[in-house]
C-alpha atoms as a printed R data frame, in Angstrom:
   type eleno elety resid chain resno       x       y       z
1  ATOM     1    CA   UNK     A     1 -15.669 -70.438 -14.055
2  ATOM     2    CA   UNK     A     2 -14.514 -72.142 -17.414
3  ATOM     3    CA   UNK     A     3 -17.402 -74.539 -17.229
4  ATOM     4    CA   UNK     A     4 -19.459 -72.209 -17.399
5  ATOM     5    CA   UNK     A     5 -17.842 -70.448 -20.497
6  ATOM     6    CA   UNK     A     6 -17.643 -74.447 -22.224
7  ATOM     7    CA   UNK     A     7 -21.110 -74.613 -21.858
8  ATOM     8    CA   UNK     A     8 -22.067 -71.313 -23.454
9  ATOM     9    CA   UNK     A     9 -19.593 -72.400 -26.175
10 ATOM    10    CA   UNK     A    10 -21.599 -75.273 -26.510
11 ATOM    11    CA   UNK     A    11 -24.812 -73.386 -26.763
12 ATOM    12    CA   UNK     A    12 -23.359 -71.107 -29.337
13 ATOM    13    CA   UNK     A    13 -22.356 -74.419 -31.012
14 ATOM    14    CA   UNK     A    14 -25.071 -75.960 -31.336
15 ATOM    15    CA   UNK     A    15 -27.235 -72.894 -32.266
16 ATOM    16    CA   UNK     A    16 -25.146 -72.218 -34.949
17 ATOM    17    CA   UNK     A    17 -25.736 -75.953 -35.887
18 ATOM    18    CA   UNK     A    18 -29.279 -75.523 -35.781
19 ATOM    19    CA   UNK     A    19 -29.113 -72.152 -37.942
20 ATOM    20    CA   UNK     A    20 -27.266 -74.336 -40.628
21 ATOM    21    CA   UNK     A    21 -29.618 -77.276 -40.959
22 ATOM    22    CA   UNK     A    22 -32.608 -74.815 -41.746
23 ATOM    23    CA   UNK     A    23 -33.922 -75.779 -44.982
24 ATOM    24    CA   UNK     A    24 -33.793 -74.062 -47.621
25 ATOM    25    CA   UNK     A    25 -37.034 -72.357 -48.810
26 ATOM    26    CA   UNK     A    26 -38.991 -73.815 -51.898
27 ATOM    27    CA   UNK     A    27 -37.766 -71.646 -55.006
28 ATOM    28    CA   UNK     A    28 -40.088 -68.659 -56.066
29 ATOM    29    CA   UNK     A    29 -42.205 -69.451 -59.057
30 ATOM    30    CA   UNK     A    30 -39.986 -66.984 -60.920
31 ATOM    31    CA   UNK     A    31 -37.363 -68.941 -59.990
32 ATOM    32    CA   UNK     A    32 -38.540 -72.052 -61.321
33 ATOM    33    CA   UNK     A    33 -39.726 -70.709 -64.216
34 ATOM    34    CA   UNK     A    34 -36.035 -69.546 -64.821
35 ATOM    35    CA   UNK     A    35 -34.882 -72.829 -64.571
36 ATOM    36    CA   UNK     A    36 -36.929 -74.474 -66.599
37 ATOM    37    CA   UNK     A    37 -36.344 -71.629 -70.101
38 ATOM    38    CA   UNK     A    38 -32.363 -72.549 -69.073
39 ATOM    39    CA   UNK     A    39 -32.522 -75.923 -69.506
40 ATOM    40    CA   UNK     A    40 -34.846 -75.420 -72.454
41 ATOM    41    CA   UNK     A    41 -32.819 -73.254 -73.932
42 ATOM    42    CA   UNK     A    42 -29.848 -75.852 -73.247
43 ATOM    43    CA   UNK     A    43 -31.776 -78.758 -74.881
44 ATOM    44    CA   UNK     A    44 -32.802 -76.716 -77.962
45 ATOM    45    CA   UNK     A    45 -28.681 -75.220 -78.841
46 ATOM    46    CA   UNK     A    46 -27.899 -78.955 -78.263
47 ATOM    47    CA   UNK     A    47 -31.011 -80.333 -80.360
48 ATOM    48    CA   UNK     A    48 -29.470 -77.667 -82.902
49 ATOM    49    CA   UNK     A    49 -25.717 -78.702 -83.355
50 ATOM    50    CA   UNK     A    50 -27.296 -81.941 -84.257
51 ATOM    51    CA   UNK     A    51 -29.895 -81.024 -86.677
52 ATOM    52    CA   UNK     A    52 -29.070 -82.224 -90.251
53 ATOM    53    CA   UNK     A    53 -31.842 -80.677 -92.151
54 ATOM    54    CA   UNK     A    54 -32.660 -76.733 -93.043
55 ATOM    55    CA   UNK     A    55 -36.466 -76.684 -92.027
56 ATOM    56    CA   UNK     A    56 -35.247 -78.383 -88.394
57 ATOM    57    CA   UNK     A    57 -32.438 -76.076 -87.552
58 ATOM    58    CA   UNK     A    58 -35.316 -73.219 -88.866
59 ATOM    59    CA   UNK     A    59 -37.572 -74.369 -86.215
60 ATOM    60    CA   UNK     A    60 -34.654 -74.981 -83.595
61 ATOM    61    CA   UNK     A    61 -33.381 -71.641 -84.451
62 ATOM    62    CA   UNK     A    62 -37.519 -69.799 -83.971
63 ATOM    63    CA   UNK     A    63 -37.488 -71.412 -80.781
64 ATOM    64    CA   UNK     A    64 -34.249 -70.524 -79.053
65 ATOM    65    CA   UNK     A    65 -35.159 -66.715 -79.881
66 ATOM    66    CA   UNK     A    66 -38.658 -67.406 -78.339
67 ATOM    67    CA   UNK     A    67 -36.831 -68.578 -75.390
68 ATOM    68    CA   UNK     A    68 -33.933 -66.416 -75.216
69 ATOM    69    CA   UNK     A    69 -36.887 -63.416 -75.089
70 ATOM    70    CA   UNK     A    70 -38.784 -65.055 -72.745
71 ATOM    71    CA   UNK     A    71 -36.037 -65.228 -70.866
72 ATOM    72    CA   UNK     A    72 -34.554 -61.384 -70.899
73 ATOM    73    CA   UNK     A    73 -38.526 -60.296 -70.071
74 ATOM    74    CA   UNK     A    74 -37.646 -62.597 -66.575
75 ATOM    75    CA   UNK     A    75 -34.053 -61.106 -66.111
76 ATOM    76    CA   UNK     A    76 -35.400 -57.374 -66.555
């Protein structure tokens, strides 16, 4: 009788095994695209702390708002 219960344990085992190892599926487009306005956004307050001159940190400053909006229409 308890072989029979260590090999349904080992079923179980490895099923659960199995259901782990899945991969993962490819990220939605949406997804991506939230990914990439992060690590835009990153670069750009990064680019910004080491801007020297006014017209750059302008620019910098245009963009991060263009991304920051283009990223709250995603979130919403």
């Amino acid at each position: 009788m308890s072989r029979g219960w260590e090999s349904k344990d080992v079923e179980s085992q490895q099923a659960e095994r199995a259901e782990r190892q899945k991969p993962a599926p490819p990220p939605s487009e949406r997804e991506r695209k939230r990914a990439s306005l992060e690590l835009a956004l990153k670069a750009a307050w990064r680019d910004l702390g080491a801007a020297r001159h006014s017209r750059h940190r302008e620019m910098l400053c245009k963009g991060i708002a263009h991304l920051e909006a283009e990223l709250a229409k995603l979130v919403e």
